[in-house]
N, C-alpha and C positions, 0 to 999 in steps of 0.2 A: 309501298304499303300505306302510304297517305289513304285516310279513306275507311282504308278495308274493317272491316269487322271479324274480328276471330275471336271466336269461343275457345277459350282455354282449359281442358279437362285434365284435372290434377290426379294422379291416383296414390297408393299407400307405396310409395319406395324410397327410399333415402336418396335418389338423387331428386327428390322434390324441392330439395333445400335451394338447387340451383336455379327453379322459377322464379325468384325474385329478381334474378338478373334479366333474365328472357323477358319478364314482362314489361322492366325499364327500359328494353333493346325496343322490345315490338310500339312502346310508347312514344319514344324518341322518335321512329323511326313515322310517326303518327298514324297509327291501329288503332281501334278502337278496341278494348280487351274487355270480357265480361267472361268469369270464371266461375266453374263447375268444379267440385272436388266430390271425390268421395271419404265418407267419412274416417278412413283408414289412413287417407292424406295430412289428415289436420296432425297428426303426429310426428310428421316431418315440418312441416311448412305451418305457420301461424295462419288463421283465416284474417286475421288482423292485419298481417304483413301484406297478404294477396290482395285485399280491399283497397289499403291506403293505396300499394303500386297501383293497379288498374285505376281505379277511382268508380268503382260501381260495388256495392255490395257482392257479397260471395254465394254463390248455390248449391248449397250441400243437402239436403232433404228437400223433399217433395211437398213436406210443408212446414211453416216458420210456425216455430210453436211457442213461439210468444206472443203472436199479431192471430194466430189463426188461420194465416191466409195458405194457400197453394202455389207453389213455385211451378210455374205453367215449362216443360219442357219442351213442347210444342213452339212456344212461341221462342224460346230460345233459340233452338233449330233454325226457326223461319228466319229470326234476325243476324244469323251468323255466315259471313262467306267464306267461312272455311270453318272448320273442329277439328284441330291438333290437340292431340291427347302426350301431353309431353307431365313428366314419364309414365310412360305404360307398361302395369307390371302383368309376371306370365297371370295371376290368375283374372284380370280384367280383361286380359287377350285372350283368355280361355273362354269367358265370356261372349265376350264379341264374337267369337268364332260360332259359337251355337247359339248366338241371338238371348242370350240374358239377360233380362232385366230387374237386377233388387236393390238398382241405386239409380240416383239421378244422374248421372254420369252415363250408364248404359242407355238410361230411355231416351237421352239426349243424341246418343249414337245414331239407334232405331229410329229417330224422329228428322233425322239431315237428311235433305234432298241434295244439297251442295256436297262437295269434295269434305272428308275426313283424312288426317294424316296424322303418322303415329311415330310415335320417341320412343322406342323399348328401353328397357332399362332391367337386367338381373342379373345375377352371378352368371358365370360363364359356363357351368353343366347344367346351369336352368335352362339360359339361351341357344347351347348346344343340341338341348333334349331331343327328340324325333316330335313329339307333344306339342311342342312350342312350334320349332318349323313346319310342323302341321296347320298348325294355328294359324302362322303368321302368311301362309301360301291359302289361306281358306278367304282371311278377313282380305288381302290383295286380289283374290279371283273377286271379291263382291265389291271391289273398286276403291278400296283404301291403300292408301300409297304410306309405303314404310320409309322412314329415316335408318338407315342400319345403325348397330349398336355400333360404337368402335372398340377397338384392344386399349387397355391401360387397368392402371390400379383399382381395383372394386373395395367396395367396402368391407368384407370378407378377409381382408389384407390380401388375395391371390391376385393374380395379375391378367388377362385373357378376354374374348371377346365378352361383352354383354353390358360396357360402358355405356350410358346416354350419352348420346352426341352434344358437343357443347351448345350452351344458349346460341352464340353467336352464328355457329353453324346451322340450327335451327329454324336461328331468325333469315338466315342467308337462303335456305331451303324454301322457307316460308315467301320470301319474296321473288325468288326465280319461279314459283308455283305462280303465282300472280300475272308476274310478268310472259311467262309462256302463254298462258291462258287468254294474256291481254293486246297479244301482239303479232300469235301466227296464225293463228285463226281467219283471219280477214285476208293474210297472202292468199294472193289465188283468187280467191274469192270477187265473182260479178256483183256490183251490191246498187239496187237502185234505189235515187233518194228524189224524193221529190219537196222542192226550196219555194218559198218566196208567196205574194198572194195569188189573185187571179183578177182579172176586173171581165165586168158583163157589161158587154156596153150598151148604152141609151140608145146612144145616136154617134153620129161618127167622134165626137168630142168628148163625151161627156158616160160615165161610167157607176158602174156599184164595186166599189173593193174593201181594200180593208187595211191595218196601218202593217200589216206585216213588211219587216226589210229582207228578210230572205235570209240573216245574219246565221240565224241556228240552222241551216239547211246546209249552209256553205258550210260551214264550221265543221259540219257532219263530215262533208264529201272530204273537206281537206283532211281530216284526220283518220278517214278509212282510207285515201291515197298514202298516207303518213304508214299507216300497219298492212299495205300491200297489196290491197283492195283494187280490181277493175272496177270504177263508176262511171255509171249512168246517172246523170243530174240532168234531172225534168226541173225547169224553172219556169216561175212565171215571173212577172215584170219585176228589174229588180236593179242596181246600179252596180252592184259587185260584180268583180271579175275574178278568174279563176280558171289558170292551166297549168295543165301537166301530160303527161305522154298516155299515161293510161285514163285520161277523164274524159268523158266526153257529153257537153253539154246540150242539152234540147231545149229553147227556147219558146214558151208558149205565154200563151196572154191567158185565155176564157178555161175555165173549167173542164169544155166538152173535151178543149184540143189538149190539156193533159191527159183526161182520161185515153184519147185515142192514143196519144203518148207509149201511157201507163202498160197501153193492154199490147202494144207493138212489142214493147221493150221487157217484160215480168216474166214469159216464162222460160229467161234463157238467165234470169240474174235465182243467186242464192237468197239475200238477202233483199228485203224491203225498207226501209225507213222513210214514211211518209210524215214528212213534220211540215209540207205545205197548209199554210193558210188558204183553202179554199174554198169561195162564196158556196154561201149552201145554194140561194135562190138566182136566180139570172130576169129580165126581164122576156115577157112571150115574145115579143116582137123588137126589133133596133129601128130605130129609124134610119132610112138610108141619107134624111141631108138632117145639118143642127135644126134642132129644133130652138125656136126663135123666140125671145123672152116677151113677146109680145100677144102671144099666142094664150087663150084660155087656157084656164089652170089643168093642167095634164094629172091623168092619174095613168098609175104606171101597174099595169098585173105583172106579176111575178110567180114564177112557176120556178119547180124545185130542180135544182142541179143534181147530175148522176152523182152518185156517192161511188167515188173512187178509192177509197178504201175498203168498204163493204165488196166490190167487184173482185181487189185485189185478194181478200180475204175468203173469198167464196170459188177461187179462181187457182188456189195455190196448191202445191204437191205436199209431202209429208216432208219434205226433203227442203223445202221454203222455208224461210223465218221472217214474220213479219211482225213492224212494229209500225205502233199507230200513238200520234201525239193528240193530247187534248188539253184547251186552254179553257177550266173553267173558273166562276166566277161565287157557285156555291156547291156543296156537297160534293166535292173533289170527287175524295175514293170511290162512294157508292156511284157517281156517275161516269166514274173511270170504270169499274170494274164493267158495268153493262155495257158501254163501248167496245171493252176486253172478247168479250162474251159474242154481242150480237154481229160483232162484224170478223171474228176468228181469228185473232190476233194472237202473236205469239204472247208479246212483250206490249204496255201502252207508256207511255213518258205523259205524266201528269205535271203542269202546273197553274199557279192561280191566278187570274186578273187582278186580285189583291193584292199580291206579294209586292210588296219594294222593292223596286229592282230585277224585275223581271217580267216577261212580254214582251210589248211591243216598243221601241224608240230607243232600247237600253241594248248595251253590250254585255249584260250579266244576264243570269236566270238561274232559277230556283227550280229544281225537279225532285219528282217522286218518280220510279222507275216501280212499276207493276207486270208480276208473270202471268202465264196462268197458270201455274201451283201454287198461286197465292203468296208468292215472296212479294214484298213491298220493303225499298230500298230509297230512302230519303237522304237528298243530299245537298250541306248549305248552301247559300249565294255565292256563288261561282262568274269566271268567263263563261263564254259562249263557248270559247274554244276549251277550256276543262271541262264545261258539261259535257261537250258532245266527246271528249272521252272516257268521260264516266258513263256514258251510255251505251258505246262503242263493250268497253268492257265489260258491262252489264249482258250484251249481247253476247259474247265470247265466253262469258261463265256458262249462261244459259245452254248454250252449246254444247260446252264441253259437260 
């Protein structure tokens, strides 16, 4: 759960009282929680109590009517990897079932592109009704997954199914969700990565490259072998090593001979992850002996290197998932997103030449993970080897 982000949607039932514990469970267990209630909620459950636990303000109306401003449900959506609606009573699952929206809690529903999962919580001729199991088999066929209620003591004093599940159970559901997501996905799965820089040579000596170590490309490969992944690892020059029974590495130096690589090896893999540093320009000509320090001052024309990303992306089925890294130095997003864009990429992994601690010479790195439906997933200064699972994951949400 480290990581994750879950929107938390409160609704009006008396087992709301039990969310203060769930959110201290999903806290601990380090979640990042940002809570939705609807107005019916605050009658069990304090907004005061929800805020302190989480530690983000609370979002009950669609607009704060003391500040004036609009509680954007959109972006709550975008920023959430999951919306568990713990407890959900029958008439907010009535809702949900025929698409309603007269709370922020609902349009929060309507607006998830990610997984939603749901905590019932009623008396047990509520939960038995035809109504209800209609309901709950409607909002399931549209791809929300249900926690069942369990049998025990209802508030009602009667005794029988339509219990919420306890927090801890919950929180337990909520992380086997994560973890399936995060981890079967990639069995089976061909996934090619392409590691390390490229050099264009001068002359037989002497070269154009760049400071890349290959560090985050490996990290990739080893932790899609880790979740069960067949790799193809296109490297260029690089001093790491790296085996295993299902990996198998291509060794290339120049730009052209990944590309040749790339295009041999792409349409037989599921997955792309190209996080090579590779030279844009190359020189027109190499010289065939060193050129000698003696020699009038050389100028060097350079012509443009094929863009092996753009190929891969212009190149892939519907059934491909490709991701593309960018290392920039200004306007991150806006020059990630175009990258996203112009070269067809599924997923891009943004980071900055600015950041501390991340790039090139370092074992850490700073990423922003971009879709294209527009999720944008920031995540602090890490390993190489945590990013490239947080990225891995990132891929397996998207997925799924």
């Amino acid at each position: 759960m480290r990581g994750k982000r879950v929107l938390l949607g409160i609704t009006g039932g008396i087992a709301a009282y039990k969310i203060a514990y769930l959110i201290r469970i999903l806290k601990k267990q380090g979640a990042e929680v940002k809570c939705v209630m609807t107005p019916a909620s605050s009658d069990f459950i304090s907004p005061l109590v929800v805020s302190t636990l989480s530690g983000n303000p609370v979002n009950i109306d669609f607009w704060n009517r003391a500040t004036g401003e609009w509680t954007n449900h959109v972006e709550l959506a975008l920023w959430a990897d999951v919306f568990l609606i713990a407890p959900l009573t029958a008439n907010s699952l009535s809702a949900m079932a025929v698409g309603g929206c007269d709370n922020l809690l609902l349009a929060c529903y309507l607006s998830m592109k990610t997984k939603t999962i749901v905590a019932p919580a009623m008396d047990l001729d509520m939960y038995a009704h035809p109504t209800t199991r209609r309901n709950l088999e409607a909002i399931q066929k549209d791809g929300v997954e249900v926690i069942p209620a369990e049998s025990g003591e209802l508030a009602s004093g009667l005794e029988g199914e339509g219990r919420m599940a306890e927090p801890e159970q919950i929180a337990q559901y909520l992380s086997g969700h994560f973890s399936v997501s995060t981890s079967t996905f990639f069995t089976g799965k061909r996934v090619l990565i392409t590691a390390g820089p490229t050099y264009e040579a001068i002359d037989p000596v002497r070269y154009i490259g760049n400071h890349s170590s290959g560090k985050m490309g490996y990290a990739l490969a080893k932790e899609a072998l880790n979740q069960g992944a067949e790799v193809v690892l296109i490297s260029g020059p690089t001093d790491l090593k790296l085996q295993h029974s299902r990996l198998t590495i291509v060794n290339v130096v120049s730009a052209q001979e990944m590309l040749l690589s790339v295009q041999k090896c792409w349409g037989e893999c599921h997955v792309g992850i190209f996080s090579a540093a590779v030279a844009d320009f190359r020189p027109s000509e190499s010289a065939a002996q060193k050129i000698k320090k003696e020699t009038a001052d050389t100028v060097l024309h350079l012509v443009k290197n094929p863009d092996i990303l753009c190929w891969a992306g212009e190149n892939k089925t519907s059934d491909q998932l490709l991701v593309g890294f960018a290392l920039e130095t200004e306007n991150l997003l806006e020059n990630g997103r175009k990258k996203l864009e112009n070269k067809h990429l599924n997923l891009i992994v943004l980071n900055s030449g600015n950041e501390q601690g991340a790039g090139f010479f370092v074992d850490t790195n700073k990423v922003h993970v971009l879709d294209d439906r527009n999720n944008l997933t920031s995540f602090e200064l890490k390993t190489k080897a945590e990013v490239a699972k947080d990225i891995l994951d990132q891929i397996s949400l998207y997925a799924c």
